[in-house]
C-alpha positions as YAML, in Angstrom:
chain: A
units: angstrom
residues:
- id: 1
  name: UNK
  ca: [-49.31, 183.45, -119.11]
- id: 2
  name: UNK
  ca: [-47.45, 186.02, -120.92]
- id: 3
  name: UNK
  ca: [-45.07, 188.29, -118.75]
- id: 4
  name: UNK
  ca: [-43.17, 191.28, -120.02]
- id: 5
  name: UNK
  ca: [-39.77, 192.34, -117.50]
- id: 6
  name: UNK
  ca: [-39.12, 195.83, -118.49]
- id: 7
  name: UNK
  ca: [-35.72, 196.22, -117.80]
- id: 8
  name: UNK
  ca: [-32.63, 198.82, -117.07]
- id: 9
  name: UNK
  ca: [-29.39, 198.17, -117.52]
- id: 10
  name: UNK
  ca: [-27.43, 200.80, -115.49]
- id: 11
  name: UNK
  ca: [-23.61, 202.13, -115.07]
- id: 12
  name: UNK
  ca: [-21.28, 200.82, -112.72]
- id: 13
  name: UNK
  ca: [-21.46, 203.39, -109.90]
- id: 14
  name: UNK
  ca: [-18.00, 203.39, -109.27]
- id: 15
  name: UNK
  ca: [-16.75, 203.97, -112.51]
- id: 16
  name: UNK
  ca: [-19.21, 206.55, -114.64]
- id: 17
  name: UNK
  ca: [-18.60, 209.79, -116.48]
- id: 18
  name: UNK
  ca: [-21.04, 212.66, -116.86]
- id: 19
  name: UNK
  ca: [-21.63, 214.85, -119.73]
- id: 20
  name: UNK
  ca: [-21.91, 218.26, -117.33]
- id: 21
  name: UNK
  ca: [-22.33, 220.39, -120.83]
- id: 22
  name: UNK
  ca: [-25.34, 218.61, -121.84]
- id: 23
  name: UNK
  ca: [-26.48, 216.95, -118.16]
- id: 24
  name: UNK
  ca: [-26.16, 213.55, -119.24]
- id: 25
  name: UNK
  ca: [-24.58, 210.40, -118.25]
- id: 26
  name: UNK
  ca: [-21.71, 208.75, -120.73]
- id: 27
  name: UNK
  ca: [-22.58, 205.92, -121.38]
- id: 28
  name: UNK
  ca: [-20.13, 205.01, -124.25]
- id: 29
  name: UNK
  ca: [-17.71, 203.05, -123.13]
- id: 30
  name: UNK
  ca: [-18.68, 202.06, -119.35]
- id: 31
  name: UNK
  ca: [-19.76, 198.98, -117.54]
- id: 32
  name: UNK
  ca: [-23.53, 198.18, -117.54]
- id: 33
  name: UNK
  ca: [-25.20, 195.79, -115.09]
- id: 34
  name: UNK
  ca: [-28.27, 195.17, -114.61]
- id: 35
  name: UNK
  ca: [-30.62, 197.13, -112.02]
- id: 36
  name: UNK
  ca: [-30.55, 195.44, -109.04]
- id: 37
  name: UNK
  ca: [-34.52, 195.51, -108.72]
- id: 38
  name: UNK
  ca: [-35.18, 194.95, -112.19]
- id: 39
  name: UNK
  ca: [-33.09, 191.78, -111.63]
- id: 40
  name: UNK
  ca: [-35.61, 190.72, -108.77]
- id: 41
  name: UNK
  ca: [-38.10, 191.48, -111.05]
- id: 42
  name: UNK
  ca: [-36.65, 189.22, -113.93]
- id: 43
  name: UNK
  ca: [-36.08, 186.69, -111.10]
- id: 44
  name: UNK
  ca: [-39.81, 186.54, -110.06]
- id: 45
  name: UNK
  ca: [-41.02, 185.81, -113.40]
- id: 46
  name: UNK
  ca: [-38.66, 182.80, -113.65]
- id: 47
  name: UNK
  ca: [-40.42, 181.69, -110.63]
- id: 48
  name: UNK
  ca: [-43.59, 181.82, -112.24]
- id: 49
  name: UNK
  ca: [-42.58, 180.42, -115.66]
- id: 50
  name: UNK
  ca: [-41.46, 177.05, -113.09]
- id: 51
  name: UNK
  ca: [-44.59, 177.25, -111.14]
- id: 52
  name: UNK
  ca: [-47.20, 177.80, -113.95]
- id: 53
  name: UNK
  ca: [-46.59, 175.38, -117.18]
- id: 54
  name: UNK
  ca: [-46.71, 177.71, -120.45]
- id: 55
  name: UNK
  ca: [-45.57, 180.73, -119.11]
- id: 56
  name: UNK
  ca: [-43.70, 183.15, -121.59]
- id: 57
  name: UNK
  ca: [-41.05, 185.61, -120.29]
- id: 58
  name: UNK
  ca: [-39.71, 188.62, -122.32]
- id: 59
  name: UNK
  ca: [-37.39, 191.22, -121.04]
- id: 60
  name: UNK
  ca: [-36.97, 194.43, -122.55]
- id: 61
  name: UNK
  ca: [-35.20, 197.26, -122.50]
- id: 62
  name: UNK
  ca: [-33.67, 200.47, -123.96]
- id: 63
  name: UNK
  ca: [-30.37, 200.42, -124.25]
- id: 64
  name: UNK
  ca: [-27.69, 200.45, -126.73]
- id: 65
  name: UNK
  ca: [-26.20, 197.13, -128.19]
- id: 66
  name: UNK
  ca: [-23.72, 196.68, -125.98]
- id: 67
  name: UNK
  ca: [-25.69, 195.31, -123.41]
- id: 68
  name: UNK
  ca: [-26.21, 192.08, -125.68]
- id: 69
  name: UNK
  ca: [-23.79, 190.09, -124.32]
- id: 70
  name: UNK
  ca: [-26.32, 190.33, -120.61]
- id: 71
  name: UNK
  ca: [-29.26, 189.80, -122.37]
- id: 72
  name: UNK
  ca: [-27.52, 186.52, -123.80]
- id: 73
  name: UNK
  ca: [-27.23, 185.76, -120.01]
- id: 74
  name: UNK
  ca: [-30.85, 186.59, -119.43]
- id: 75
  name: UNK
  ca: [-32.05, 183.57, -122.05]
- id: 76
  name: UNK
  ca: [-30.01, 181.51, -120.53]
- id: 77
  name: UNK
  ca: [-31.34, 181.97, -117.10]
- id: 78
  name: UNK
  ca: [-34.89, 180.77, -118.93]
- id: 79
  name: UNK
  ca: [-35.86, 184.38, -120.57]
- id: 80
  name: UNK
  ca: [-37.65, 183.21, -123.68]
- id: 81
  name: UNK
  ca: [-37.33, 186.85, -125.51]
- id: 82
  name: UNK
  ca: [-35.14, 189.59, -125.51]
- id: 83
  name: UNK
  ca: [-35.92, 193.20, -127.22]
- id: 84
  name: UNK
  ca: [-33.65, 195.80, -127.23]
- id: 85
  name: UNK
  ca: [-35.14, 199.15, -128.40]
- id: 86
  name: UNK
  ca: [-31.78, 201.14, -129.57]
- id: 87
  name: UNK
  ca: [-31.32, 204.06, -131.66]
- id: 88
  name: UNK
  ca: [-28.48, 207.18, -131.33]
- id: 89
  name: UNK
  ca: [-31.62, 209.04, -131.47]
- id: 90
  name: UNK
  ca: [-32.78, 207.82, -127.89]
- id: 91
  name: UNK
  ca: [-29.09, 209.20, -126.46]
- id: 92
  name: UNK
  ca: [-29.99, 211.66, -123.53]
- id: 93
  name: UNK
  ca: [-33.61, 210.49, -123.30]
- id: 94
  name: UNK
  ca: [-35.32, 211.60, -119.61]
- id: 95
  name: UNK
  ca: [-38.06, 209.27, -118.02]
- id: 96
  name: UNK
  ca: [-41.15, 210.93, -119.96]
- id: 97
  name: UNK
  ca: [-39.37, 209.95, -123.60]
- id: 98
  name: UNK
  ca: [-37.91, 206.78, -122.01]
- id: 99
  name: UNK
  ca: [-41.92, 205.52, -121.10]
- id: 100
  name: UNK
  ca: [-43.01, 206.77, -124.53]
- id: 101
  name: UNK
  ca: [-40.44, 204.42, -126.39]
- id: 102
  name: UNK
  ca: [-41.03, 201.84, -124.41]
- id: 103
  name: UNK
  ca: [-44.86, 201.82, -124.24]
- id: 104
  name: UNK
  ca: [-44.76, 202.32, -128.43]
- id: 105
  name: UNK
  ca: [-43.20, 199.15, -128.00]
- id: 106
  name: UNK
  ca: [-45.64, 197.72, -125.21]
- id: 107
  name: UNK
  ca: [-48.86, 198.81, -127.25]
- id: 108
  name: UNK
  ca: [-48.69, 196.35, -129.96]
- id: 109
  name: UNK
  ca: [-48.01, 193.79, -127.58]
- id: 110
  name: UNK
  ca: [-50.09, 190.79, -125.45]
- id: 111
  name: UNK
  ca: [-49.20, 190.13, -122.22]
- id: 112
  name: UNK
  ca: [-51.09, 189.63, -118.77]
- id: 113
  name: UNK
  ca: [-48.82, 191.16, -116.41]
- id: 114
  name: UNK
  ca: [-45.73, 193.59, -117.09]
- id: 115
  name: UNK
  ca: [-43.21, 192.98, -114.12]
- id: 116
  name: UNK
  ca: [-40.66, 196.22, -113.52]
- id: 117
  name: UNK
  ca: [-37.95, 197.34, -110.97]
- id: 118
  name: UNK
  ca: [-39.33, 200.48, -108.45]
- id: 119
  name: UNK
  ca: [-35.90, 202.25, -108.43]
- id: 120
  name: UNK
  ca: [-32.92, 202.47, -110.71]
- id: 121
  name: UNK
  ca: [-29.74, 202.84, -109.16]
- id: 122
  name: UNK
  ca: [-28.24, 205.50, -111.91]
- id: 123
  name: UNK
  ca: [-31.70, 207.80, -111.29]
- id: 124
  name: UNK
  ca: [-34.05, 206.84, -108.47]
- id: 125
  name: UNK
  ca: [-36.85, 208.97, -109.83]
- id: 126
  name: UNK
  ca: [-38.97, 205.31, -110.02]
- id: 127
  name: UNK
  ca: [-41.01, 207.82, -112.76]
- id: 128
  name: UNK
  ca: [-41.09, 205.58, -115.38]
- id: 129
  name: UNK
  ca: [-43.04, 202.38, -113.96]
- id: 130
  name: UNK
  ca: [-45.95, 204.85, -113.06]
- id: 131
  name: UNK
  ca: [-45.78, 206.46, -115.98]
- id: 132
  name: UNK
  ca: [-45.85, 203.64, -118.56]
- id: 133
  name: UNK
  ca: [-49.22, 202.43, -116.46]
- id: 134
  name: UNK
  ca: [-50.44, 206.10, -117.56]
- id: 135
  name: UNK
  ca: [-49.22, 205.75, -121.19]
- id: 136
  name: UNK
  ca: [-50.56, 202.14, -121.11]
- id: 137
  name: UNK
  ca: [-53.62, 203.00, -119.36]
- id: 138
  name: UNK
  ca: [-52.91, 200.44, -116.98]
- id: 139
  name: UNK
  ca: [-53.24, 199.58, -113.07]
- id: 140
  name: UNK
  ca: [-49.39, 200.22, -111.25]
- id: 141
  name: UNK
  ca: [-47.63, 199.62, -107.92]
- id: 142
  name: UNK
  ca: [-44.67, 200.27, -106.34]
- id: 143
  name: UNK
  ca: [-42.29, 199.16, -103.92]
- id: 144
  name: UNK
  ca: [-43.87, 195.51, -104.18]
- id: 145
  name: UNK
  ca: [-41.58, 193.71, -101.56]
- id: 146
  name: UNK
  ca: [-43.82, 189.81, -102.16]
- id: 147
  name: UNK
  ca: [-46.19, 188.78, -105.01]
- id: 148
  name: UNK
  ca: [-48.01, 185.49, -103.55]
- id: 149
  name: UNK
  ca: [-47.09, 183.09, -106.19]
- id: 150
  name: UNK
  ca: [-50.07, 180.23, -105.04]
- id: 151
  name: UNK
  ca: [-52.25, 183.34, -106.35]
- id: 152
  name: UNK
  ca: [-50.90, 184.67, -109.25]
- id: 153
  name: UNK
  ca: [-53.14, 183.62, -112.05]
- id: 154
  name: UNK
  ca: [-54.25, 186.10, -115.24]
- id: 155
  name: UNK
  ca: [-56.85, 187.94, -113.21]
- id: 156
  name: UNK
  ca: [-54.80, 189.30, -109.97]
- id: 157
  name: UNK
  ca: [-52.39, 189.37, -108.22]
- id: 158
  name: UNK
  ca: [-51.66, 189.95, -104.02]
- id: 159
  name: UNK
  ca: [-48.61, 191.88, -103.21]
- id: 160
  name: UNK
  ca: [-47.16, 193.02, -99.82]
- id: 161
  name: UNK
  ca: [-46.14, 197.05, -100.29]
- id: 162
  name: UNK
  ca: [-43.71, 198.75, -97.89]
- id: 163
  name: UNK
  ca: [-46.15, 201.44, -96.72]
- id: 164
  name: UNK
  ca: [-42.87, 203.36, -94.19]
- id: 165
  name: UNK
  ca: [-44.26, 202.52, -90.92]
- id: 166
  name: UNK
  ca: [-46.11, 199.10, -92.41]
- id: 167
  name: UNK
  ca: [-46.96, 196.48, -95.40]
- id: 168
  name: UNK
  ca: [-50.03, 196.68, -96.96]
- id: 169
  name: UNK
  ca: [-51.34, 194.03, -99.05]
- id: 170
  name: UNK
  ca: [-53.23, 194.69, -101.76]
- id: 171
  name: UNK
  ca: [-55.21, 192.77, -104.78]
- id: 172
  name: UNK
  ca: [-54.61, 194.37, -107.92]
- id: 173
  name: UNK
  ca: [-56.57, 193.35, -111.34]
- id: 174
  name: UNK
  ca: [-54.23, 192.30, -113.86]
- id: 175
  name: UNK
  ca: [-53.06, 193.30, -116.64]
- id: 176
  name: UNK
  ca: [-51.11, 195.70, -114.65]
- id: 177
  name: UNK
  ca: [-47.85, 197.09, -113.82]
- id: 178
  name: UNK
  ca: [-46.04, 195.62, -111.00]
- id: 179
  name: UNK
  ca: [-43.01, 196.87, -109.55]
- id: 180
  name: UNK
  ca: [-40.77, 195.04, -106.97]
- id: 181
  name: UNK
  ca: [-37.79, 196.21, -104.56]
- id: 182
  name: UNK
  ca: [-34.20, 194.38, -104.29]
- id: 183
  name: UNK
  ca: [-35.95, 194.07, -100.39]
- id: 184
  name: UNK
  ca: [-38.57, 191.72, -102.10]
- id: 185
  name: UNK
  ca: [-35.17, 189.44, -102.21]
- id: 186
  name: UNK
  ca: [-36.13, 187.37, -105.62]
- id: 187
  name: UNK
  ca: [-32.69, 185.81, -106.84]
- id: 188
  name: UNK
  ca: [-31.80, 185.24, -110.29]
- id: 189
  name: UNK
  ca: [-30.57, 181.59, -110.82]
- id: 190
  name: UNK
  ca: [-26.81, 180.63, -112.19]
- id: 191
  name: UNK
  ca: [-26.77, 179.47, -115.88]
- id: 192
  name: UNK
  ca: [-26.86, 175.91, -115.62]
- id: 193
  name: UNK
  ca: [-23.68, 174.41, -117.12]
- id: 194
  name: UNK
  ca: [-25.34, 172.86, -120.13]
- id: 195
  name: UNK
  ca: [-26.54, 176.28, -121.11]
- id: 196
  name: UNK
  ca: [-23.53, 178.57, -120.67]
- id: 197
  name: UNK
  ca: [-22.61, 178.54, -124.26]
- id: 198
  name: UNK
  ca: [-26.24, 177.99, -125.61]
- id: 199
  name: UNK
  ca: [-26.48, 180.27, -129.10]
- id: 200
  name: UNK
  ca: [-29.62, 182.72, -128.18]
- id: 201
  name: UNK
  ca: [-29.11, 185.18, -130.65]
- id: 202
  name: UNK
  ca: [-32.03, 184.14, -132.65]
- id: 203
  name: UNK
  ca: [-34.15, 184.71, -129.58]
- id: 204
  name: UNK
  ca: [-33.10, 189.13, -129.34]
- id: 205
  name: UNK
  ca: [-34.83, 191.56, -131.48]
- id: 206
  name: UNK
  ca: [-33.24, 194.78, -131.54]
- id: 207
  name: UNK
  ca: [-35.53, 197.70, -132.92]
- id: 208
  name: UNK
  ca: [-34.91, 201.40, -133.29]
- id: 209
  name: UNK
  ca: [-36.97, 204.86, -133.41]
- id: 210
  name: UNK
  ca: [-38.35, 204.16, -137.06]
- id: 211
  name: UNK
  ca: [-39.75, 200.80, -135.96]
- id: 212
  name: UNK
  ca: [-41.52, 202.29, -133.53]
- id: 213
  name: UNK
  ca: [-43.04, 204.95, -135.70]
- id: 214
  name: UNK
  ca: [-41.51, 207.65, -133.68]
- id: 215
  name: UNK
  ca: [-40.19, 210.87, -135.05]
- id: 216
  name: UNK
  ca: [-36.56, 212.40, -134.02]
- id: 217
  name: UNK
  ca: [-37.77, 215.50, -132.34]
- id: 218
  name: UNK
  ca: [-39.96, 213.01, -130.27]
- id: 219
  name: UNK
  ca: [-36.60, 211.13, -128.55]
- id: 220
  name: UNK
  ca: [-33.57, 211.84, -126.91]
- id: 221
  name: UNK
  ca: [-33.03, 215.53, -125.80]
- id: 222
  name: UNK
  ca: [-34.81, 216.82, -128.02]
- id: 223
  name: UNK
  ca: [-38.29, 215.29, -127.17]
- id: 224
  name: UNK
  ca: [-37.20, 215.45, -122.95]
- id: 225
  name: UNK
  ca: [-39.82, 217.78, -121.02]
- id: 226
  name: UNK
  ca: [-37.14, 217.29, -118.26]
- id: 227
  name: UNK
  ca: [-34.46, 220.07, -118.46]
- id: 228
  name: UNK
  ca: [-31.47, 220.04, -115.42]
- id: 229
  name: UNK
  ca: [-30.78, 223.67, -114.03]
- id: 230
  name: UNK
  ca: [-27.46, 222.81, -112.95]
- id: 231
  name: UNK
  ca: [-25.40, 219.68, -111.79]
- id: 232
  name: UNK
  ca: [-22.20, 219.80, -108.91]
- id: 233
  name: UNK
  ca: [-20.01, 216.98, -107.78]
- id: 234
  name: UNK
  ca: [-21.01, 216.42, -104.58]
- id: 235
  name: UNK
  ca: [-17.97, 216.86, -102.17]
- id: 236
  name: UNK
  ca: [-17.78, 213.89, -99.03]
- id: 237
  name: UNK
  ca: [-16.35, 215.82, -95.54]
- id: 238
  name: UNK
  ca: [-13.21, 213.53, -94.52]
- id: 239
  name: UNK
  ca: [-14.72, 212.42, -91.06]
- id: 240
  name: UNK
  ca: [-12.10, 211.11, -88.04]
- id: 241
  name: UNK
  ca: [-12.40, 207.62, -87.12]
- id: 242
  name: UNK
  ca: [-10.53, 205.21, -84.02]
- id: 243
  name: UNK
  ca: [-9.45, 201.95, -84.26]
- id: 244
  name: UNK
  ca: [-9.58, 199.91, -81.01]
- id: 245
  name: UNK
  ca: [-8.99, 196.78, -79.99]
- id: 246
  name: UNK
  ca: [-11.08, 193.80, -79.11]
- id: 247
  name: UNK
  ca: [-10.04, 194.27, -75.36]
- id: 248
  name: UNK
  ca: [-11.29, 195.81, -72.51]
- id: 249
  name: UNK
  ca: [-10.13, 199.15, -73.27]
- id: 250
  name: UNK
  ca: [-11.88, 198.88, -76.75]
- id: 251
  name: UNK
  ca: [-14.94, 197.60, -75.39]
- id: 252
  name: UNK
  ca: [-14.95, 201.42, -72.91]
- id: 253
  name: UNK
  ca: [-14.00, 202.91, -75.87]
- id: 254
  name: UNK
  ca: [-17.09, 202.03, -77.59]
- id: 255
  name: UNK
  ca: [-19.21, 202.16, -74.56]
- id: 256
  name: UNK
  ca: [-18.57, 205.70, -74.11]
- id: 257
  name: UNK
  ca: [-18.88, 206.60, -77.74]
- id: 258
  name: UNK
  ca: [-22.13, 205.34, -77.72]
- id: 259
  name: UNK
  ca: [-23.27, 206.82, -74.41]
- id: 260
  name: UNK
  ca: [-22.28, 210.67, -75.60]
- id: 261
  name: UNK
  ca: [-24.31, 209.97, -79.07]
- id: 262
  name: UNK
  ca: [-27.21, 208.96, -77.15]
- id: 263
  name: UNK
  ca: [-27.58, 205.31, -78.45]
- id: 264
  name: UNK
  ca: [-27.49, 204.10, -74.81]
...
């Protein structure tokens, strides 16, 4: 099987900047990790690549260079490609050019199954699984908690979605789109120590807006359909809080706390 992980690498949340001019995140300069359910997503295609013999796993993403040094990491974990689409031109990009770049790429590829995060951390639109199963004209899903890995073959696949109030499973014809939660719970491995300072580099591709045939007014903010009205730091109320101790007066402390909110 061939699996594509499409991939975001996003800023630390407790150290970003933001661009309040042009509404955009800074992303020169800050700390990038990768999405926490793209990373289950990444995670669950390593299970499948040591569960089915001949499996091939890409990751890619769009992002600038910088983030080579994780993707590095990635192969090491048992990734056998990495593409990075990068290009100053993609700077500012919303979710509708972000799925067009990344389904230019997508289109002149094989795979039987492309494996995403539901949420990213930075956004939390999920927009852009969804819409690169419109751009590729493909079947999508989202907020996969389990894939059954006994029945994940090229045809379909069974996953458990968190429906609110209940899971639903469903059986979904592959190729598709499938996008997991960090509550699916997939863990990426450790780099095993004989691969920690394993030369990948041959194994990343980095390709920019020309390689994808795209023009300049189709990326960044000047292709975005998306335009923000206005942005505001949000401001956090300072709220009153009481320490007690683990003793009997603590414990009535708590008791009564809990009575007058109407827990108990």
């Amino acid at each position: 099987m061939k699996l594509i992980c499409v991939v975001k690498f996003v800023p630390d949340v407790d150290n970003f900047r933001y661009d309040f001019e042009n509404n955009k995140l800074i992303r020169e300069d800050m700390r990038l990790t990768l999405n926490p359910d793209d990373a289950c997503a990444v995670a669950f295609a390593l299970k499948v690549k040591e569960k089915l013999a001949g499996t091939v796993v890409e990751v890619v993403t769009m992002a600038p260079e910088k983030i080579i040094p994780h993707m590095e990491d990635l192969l090491r974990l048992g990734v056998d490609k990495g593409v990075i689409l990068s290009d100053k031109a993609f700077a500012g990009s919303d979710t509708y050019v972000t799925s067009k770049v990344l389904s230019r790429y997508l289109l002149g590829q094989h795979y039987d199954c492309i494996i995403t995060g539901t949420h990213a951390v930075d956004g939390d639109t999920a927009h852009v699984p969804a819409q690169l199963g419109e751009w590729l004209g493909l079947n999508q899903m989202s907020g996969i908690t389990l894939v059954d890995i006994e029945k994940f073959n090229k045809d379909f696949a069974y996953v458990d979605v968190d429906n609110d109030q209940t899971y639903v499973t469903y059986e979904v014809s592959l190729p598709a789109v499938l996008s997991l939660t960090r509550e699916s719970g997939y863990k990426l491995p450790y780099v095993r120590k004989g691969e920690i300072n394993r030369d990948v580099k041959s194994s990343i591709y980095i390709l920019g807006r020309e390689d994808l045939g795209l023009n300049e007014d189709q990326t960044g903010l000047k292709g975005s359909l998306t335009q923000v009205v206005e942005t505001y730091a949000k401001q956090y109320e300072k709220r009153d809080r009481t320490l007690v101790k683990a003793d009997n007066d603590g414990v009535e402390t708590v008791f009564h706390y809990l009575k007058e909110k109407g827990f108990i």
